[in-house]
C-alpha positions in Angstrom: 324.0 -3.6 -118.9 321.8 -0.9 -117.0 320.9 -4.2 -114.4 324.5 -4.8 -114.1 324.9 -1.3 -112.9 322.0 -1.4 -111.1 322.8 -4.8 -109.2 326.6 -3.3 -108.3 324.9 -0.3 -106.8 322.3 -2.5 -105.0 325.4 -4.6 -103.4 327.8 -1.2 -102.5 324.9 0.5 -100.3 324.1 -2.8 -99.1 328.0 -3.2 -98.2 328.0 0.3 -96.6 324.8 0.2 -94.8 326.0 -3.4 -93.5 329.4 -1.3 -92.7 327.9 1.3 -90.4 325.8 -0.8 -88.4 329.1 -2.6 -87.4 330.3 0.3 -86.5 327.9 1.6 -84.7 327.7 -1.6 -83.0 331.7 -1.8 -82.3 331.6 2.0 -81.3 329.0 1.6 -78.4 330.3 -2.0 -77.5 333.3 -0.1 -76.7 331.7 3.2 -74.5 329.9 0.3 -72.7 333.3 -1.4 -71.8 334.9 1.5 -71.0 331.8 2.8 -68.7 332.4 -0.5 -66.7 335.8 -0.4 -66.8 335.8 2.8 -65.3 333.3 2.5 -62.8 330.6 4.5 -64.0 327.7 1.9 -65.6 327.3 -2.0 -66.3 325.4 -4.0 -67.8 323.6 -6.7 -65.6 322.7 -10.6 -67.4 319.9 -11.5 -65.4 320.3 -14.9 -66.3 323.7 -15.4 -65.6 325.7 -16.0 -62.1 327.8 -13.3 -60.6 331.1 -15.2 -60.9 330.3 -15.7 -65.0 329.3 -12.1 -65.2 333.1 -10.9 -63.5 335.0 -12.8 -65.9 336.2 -9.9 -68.4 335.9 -11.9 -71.8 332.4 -12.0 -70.5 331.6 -8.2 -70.2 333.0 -7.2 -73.4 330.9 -9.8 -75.6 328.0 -8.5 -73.1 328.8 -5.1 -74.1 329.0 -5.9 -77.8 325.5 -8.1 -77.5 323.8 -5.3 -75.6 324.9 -3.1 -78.4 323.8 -5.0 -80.7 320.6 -5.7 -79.5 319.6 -2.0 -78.2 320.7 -0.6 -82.3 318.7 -3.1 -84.1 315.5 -2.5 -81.6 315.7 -5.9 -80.5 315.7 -5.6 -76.5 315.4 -9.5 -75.2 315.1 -7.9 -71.9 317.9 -10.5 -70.8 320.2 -7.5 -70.3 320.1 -4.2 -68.1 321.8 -1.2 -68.2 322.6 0.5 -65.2 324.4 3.8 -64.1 325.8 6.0 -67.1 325.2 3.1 -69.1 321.4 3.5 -69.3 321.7 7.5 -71.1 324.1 5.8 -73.3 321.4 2.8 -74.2 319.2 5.4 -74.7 321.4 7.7 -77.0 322.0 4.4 -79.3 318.3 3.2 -78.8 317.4 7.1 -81.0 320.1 6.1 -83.7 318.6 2.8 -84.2 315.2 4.3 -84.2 315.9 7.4 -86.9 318.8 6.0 -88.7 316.4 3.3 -90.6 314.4 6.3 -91.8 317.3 8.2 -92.6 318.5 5.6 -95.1 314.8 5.1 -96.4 314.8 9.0 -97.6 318.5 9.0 -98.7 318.3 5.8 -101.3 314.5 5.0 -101.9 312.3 7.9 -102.3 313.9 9.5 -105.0 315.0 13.3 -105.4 312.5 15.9 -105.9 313.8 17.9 -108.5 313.9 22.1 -107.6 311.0 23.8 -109.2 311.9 25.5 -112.6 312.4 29.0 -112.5 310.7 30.9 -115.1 312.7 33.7 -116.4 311.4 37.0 -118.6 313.3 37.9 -121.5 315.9 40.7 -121.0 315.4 44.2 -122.8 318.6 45.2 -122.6 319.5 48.3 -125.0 321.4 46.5 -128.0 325.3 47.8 -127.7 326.6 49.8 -130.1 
């Protein structure tokens, strides 16, 4: 019964850990596409041509793959932020760095209990 419990626990922080990292990845997808939408960064494909890289079903899955690539450390080196896009690489570049440790500390090393407090015995007067 107690690796039953243990299993389902195993599965729902593997669900919510899987959870955030798409969001994470969604979330910066999106502040990539709307820094190019807007003007203010882009993200070059080095390996792709100009007219490819202006079609707009191929900047958001760029966005999304650059996202994806910069959380998880990856960094192919295929893609290039540039402009306002390159402090918001870097912003998601430190999640994907700390968060990993974050999550090691918050479900494997387990908690250290607070030190025990020892306590003298009252001497209170006995009421009457």
């Amino acid at each position: 019964m107690k690796s039953t419990i243990a299993g389902q626990k195993t599965w729902y922080n593997f669900l919510l850990l899987f959870l955030l990292y798409m969001n994470l990845v969604l979330s910066f997808g999106l502040v990539y596409c709307a820094l190019e939408w807007l003007g203010l960064g882009f993200i070059l494909d080095h390996y792709a041509s100009t007219a490819h890289q202006n079609q707009w079903y191929d900047r958001i899955t760029r966005s999304f793959y650059f996202s994806a690539i910069t959380l998880l450390s990856v960094g192919y080196g295929d893609l290039s932020p540039f402009g306002l896009a390159r402090g918001v690489a870097m912003i998601e570049a430190m999640v994907g760095y700390v968060l990993p440790a974050a999550l090691v500390i918050r479900y494997v090393i387990p908690p250290i209990a607070p030190p025990k407090r020892f306590r003298l015995p009252s001497h209170r007067k006995p009421e009457k």
